[in-house]
C-alpha angles and dihedrals in degrees: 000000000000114000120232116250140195129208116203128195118176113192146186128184087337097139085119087062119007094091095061100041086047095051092047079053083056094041091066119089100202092064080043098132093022128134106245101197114192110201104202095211097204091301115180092198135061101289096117095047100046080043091062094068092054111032134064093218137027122192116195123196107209079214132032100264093180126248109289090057089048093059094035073056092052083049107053088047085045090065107204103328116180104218118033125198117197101198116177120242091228099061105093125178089356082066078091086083100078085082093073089037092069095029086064090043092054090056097042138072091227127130093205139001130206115220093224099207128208124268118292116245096206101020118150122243095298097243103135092049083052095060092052107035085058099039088038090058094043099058104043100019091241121113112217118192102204116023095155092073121118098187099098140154107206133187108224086250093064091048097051080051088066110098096174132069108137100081103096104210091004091073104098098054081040088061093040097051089047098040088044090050095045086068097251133136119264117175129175131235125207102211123149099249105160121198123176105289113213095200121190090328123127083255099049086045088054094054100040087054099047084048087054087052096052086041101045078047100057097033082063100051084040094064100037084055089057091056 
């Protein structure tokens, strides 16, 4: 009997690329009877409205909650899925990907897998990736080498072991340390999902730092709470 999955795309601002990486979520057969759930996060474009043509729900913030509200948000609409997919707004036609994603976790025992991406062309000095994948390893013993990634398949076990959504970019190392401490499998993926790199623009500057902010943050709650 086939489980019930829900894909989850949170978005801000993605009218440039949500259409395609929302039709290559449609293109593939085995989410073929999935319920594919958009989480405007505040968006001033078009995101919402190219979103209706490919989702079965949209969910628009009327504020930009960050990106861990926007998926607790997908989860809550999603009412008690079994399998969960994160896909990225920003990764267009690669978003085909997610295929091989689940059909890994099927065939797995893991609780959640991390799709590992390829190396950035224009990726920025690594700094951020640095901080988790240390503290990450400091605080549950595994090394994971990219715990940036949003691109994610997750049991609903896994998701009920998550405490902490509201971190905004810090949610995905937020999800690895408390999946990882509640005693569950996680296991990476390398598969060649691609997103808008920044690069070492002003813009790219101005969201890496604000991803170092929401990381060093919850890497701090993270280890009072393991006293």
């Amino acid at each position: 009997m086939k489980r019930e999955i829900t894909i989850i795309v949170p978005a801000y601002n993605e009218a440039a690329y949500i259409g395609h990486t929302l039709q290559a979520l449609r293109d593939i057969p085995a989410l073929s009877g999935s319920r594919l759930i958009v989480v405007d996060d505040g968006s001033t474009d078009r995101t919402a409205l190219i979103a209706d043509a490919y989702a079965d729900t949209v969910i628009r913030l009327r504020e930009n909650k960050g990106k861990g509200q926007a998926l607790r948000c997908g989860i809550a609409a999603a009412d008690k899925s079994e399998v969960y997919l994160f896909i990225d707004a920003d990764t267009g036609g690669t978003a085909v990907y997610a295929a091989k994603l689940l059909a890994h976790f099927e065939n797995s025992c893991a609780d959640m897998i991390i799709g590992r991406l390829p190396r950035p062309r224009r990726g920025g000095f690594g700094l951020v990736k640095w901080l988790a994948c240390r503290e990450i390893h400091r605080m549950t013993g595994r090394h994971i080498v990219q715990p940036l990634s949003g691109q994610r398949a997750l049991s609903h076990r896994a998701i009920e072991a998550v405490r902490d959504w509201n971190c905004g970019f810090g949610i995905e190392v937020a999800m690895t340390i408390d999946v990882l401490r509640a005693g569950l499998v996680v296991e990476e993926l390398p598969l060649p999902f691609c997103h808008r790199e920044l690069g070492k623009t002003w813009s790219g500057f101005w969201h890496r730092g604000r991803q170092y902010a929401a990381v060093r943050r919850i890497l701090q709650s993270k280890r009072v709470k393991a006293r």
